[in-house]
C-alpha positions as CSV (number, residue, x, y, z in Angstrom):
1,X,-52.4,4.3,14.2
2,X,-53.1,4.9,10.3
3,X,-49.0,5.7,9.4
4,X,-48.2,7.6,5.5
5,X,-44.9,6.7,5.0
6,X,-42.8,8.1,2.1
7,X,-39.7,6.5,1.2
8,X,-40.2,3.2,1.9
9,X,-38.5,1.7,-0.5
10,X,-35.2,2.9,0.5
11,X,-33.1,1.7,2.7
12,X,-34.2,2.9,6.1
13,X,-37.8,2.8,4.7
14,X,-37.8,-1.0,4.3
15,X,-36.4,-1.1,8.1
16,X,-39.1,0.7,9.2
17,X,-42.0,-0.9,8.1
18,X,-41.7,-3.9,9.6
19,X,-41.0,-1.9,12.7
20,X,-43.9,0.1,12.6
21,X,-46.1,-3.2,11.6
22,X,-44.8,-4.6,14.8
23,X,-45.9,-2.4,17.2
24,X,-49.9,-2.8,15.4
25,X,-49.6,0.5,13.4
26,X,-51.4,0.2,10.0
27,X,-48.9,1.5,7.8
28,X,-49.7,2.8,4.1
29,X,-47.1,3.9,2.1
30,X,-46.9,6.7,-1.0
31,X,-44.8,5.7,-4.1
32,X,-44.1,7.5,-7.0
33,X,-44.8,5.9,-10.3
34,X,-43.2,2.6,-11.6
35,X,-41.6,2.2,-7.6
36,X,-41.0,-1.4,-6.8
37,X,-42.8,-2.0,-3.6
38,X,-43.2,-5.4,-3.9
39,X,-41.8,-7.2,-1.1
40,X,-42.4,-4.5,2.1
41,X,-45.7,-6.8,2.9
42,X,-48.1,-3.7,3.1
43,X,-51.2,-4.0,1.9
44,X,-52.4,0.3,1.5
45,X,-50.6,2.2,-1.4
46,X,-50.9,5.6,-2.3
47,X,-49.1,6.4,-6.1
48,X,-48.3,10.3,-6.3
49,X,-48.3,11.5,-9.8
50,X,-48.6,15.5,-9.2
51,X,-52.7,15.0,-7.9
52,X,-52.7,16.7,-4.9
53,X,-57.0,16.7,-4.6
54,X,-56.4,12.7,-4.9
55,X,-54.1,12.7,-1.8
56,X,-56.6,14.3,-0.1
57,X,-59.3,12.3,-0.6
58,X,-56.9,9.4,0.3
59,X,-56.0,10.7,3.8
60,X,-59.5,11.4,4.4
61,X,-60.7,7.8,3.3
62,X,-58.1,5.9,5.3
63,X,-58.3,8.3,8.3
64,X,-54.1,9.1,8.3
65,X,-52.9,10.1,11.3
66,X,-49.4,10.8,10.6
67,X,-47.0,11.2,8.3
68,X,-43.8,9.9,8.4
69,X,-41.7,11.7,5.6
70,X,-38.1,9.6,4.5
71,X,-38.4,10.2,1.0
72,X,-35.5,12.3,-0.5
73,X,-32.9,13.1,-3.4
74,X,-29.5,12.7,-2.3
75,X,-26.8,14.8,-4.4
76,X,-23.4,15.3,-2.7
77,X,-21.8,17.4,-5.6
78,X,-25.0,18.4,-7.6
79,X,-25.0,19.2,-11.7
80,X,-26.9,22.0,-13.0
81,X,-29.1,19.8,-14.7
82,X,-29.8,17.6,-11.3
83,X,-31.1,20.9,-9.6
84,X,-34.8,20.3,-11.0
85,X,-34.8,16.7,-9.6
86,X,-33.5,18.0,-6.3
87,X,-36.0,20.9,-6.0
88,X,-39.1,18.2,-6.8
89,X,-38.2,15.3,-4.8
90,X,-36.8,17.5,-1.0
91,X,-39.2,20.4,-1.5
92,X,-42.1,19.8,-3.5
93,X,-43.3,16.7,-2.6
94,X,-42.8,17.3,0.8
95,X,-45.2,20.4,0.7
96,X,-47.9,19.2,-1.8
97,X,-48.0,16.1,1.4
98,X,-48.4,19.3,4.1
99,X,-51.0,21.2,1.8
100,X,-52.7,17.5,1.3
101,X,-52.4,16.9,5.6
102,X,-53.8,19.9,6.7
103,X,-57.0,19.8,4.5
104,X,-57.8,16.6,5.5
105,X,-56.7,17.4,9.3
106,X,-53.3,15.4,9.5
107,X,-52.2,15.4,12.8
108,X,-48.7,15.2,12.8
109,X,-45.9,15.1,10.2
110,X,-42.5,13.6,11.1
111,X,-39.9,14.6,8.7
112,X,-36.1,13.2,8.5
113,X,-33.7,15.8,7.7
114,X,-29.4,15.6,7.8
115,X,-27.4,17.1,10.3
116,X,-25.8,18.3,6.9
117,X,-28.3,21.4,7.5
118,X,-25.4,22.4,10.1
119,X,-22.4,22.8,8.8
120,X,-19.8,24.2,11.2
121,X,-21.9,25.8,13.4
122,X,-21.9,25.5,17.5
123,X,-23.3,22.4,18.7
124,X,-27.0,22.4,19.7
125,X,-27.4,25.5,18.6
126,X,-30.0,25.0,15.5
127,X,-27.9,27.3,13.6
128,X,-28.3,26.3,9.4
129,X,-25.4,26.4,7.2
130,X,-25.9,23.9,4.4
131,X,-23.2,21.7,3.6
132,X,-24.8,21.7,-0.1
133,X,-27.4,22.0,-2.5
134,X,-29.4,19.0,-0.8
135,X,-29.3,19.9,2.6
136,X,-30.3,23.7,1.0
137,X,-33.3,22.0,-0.2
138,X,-34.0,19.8,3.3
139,X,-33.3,23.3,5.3
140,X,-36.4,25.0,2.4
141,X,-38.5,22.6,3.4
142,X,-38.6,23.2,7.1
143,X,-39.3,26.6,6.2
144,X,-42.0,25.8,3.9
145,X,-43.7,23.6,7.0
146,X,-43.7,26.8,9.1
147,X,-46.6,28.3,7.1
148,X,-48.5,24.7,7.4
149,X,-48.1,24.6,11.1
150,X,-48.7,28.6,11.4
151,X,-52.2,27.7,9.8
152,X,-53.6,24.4,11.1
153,X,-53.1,22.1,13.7
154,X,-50.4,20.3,12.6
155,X,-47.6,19.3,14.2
156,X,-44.5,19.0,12.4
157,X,-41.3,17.9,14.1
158,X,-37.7,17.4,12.2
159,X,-34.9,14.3,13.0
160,X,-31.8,14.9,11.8
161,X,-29.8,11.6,10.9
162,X,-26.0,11.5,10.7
163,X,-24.4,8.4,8.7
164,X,-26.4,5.2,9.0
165,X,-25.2,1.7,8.6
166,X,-26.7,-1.9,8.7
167,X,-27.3,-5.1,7.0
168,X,-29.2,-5.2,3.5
169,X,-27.7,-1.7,2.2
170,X,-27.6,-1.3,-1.3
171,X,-26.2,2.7,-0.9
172,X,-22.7,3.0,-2.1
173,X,-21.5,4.0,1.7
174,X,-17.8,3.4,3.3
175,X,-18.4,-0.3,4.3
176,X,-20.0,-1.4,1.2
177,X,-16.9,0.1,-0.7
178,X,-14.5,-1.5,2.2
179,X,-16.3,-4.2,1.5
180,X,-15.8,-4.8,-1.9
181,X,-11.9,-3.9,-1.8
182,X,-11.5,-6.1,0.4
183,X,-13.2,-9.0,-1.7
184,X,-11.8,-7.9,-5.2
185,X,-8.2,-6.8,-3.9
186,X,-8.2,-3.5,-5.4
187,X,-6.9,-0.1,-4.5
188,X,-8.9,3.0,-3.7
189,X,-8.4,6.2,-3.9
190,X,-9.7,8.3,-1.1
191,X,-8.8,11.2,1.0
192,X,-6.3,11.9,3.8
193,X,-9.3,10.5,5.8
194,X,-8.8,12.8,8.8
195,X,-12.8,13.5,8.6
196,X,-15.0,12.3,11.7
197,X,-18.2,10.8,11.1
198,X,-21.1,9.9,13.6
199,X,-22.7,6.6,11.8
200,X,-25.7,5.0,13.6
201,X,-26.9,1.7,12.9
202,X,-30.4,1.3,11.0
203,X,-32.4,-0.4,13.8
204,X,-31.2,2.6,16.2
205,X,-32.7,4.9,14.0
206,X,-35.4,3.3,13.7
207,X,-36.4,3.0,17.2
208,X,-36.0,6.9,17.2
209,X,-38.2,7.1,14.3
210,X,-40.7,5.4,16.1
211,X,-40.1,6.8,19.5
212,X,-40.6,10.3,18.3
213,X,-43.8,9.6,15.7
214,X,-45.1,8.2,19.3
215,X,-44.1,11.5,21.1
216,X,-45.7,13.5,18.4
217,X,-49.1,11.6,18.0
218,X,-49.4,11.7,22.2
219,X,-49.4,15.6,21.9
220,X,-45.8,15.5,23.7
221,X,-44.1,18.5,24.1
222,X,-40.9,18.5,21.5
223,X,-38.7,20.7,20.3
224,X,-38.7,21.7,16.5
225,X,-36.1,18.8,16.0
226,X,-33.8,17.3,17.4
227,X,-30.8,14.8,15.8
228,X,-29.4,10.3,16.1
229,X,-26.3,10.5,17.2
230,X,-24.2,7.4,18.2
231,X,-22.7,9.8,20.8
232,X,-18.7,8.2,18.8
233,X,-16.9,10.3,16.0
234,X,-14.4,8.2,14.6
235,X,-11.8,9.0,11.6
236,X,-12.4,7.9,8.7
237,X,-8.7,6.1,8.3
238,X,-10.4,5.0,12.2
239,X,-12.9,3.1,10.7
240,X,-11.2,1.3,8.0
241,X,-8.8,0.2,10.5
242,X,-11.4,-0.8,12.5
243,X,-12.8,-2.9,9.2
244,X,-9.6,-4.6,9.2
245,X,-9.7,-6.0,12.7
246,X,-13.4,-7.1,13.1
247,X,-13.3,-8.4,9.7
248,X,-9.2,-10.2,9.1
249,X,-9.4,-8.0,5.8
250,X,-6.5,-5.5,4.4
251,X,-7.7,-2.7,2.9
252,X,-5.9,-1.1,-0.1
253,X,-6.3,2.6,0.6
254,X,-4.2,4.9,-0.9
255,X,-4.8,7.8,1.4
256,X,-4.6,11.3,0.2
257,X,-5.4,10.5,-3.1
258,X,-7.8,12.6,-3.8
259,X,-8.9,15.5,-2.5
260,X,-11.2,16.8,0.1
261,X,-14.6,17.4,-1.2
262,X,-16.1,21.5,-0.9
263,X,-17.1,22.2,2.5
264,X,-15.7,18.4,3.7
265,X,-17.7,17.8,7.1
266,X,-14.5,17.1,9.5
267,X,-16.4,17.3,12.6
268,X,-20.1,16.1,12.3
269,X,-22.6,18.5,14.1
270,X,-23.5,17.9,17.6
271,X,-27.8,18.6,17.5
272,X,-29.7,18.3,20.6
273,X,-30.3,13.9,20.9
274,X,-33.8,12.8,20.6
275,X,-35.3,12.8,24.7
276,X,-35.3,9.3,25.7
277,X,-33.5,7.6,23.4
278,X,-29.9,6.0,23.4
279,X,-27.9,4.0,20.8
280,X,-28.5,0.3,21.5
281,X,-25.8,-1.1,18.8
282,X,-22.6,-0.6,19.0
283,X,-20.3,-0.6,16.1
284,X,-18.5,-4.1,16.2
285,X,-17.4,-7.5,14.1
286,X,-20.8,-8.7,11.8
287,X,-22.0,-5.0,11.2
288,X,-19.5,-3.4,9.5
């Protein structure tokens, strides 16, 4: 298949590529000016620069099947001066791609939300309650798809990740700061740690990724999305300790610290798992 990919510089983007590549897609990727792409080995590149009529005319010369749409702006604690940024990059860009697939008869769109969208609501139940201002703006954009879907022929389908972990991750998640603690010596401040989190290696999520694009492109019946789910919650003070074990390290912690954030996920949403697919990786000595 012809494969759009956004986001493909980013960590799980430059996971997925390769994938994708592997199992004989032809994958083309959209960038945003001055992106850095060198070095994904793709030879099709799309640069967005707020010319919808020229994304057009690019699906309809290259024949895109699908869309495949990782590209977002993470904010945890947004500023009033970050909600532009936010608004452009999880809402805009996602719908000038719809308006841009269904003139030129996309036929699918897979888009990756965050179980974030569900914030203390029952399990499997769909129910949205952003945790914050970015899962707000990933909630908006569903909601922005419905008229896209409601007008055309395309099908649009939403995977919700949890935490993801793997090697070559240049985020600034809980094992790269373990990680560098445990290097350096020094102490961190951090919660009282008592929050669960559900963390999913990257070539798990991929296989999802790709399991579901194929679902989708095969007319499959799916649901409107589904979530990756490692099937574990474990503690954050859990998984330091854990750290420590697989890896001979000590961590200087100094829990309770610092406070819980605003509307602090304790127990990580429980989404209905993608059909089909399992976790393969296990969390364990080398990954973390």
């Amino acid at each position: 298949m012809n494969i759009l990919v956004t986001g493909a510089t980013g960590f799980i983007g430059k996971h997925l590529i390769p994938a994708l590549r592997t199992n004989g897609h032809n994958v083309h990727i959209l960038i945003r000016p001055g992106s850095d792409w060198r070095g994904l080995g793709v030879q099709h590149v799309v640069e967005f620069a707020d010319d919808i009529d020229h994304l057009i005319s690019y699906f309809e010369e290259n024949e895109i099947e699908g869309i495949i749409h990782l590209a977002s702006l993470y904010v945890a604690e947004h500023q009033p001066n970050q909600i532009k940024d936010i608004v452009l990059s999880n809402i805009y860009l996602g719908t000038a791609l719809l308006e841009a697939g269904k003139t030129a008869g996309i036929n699918w769109f897979l888009n990756i939300g965050t179980i974030w969208q569900n914030y203390n609501v029952p399990d499997q139940s769909d129910e949205y309650n952003p945790v914050n201002l970015y899962a707000a703006s990933k909630q908006a954009f569903m909601t922005m798809a419905k008229y896209y879907t409601e007008t055309s022929s395309l099908r649009f389908c939403t995977l919700k990740l949890c935490d993801t972990y793997g090697p070559d991750d240049t985020r600034k998640k809980i094992f790269a700061l373990f990680e560098r603690i445990s290097k350096t010596g020094e102490e961190l401040d951090m919660s009282p740690g008592y929050q669960r989190l559900d963390i999913v290696h990257v070539d798990d999520v991929v296989a999802g990724i790709i399991k579901l694009a194929g679902m989708l492109s095969k007319n499959e019946k799916v649901r409107p999305e589904y979530v990756i789910s490692s099937g574990r919650q474990l503690s954050l003070r859990e998984l330091a300790r854990l750290y420590e074990q697989q890896n001979g390290a000590k961590l200087r912690i100094n829990w309770g610290k610092r406070p819980y954030r605003n509307r602090e996920v304790m127990t990580p949403y429980k989404g209905v798992v993608l059909e089909g697919w399992e976790p393969k990786i296990l969390l364990k000595e080398k990954e973390c």
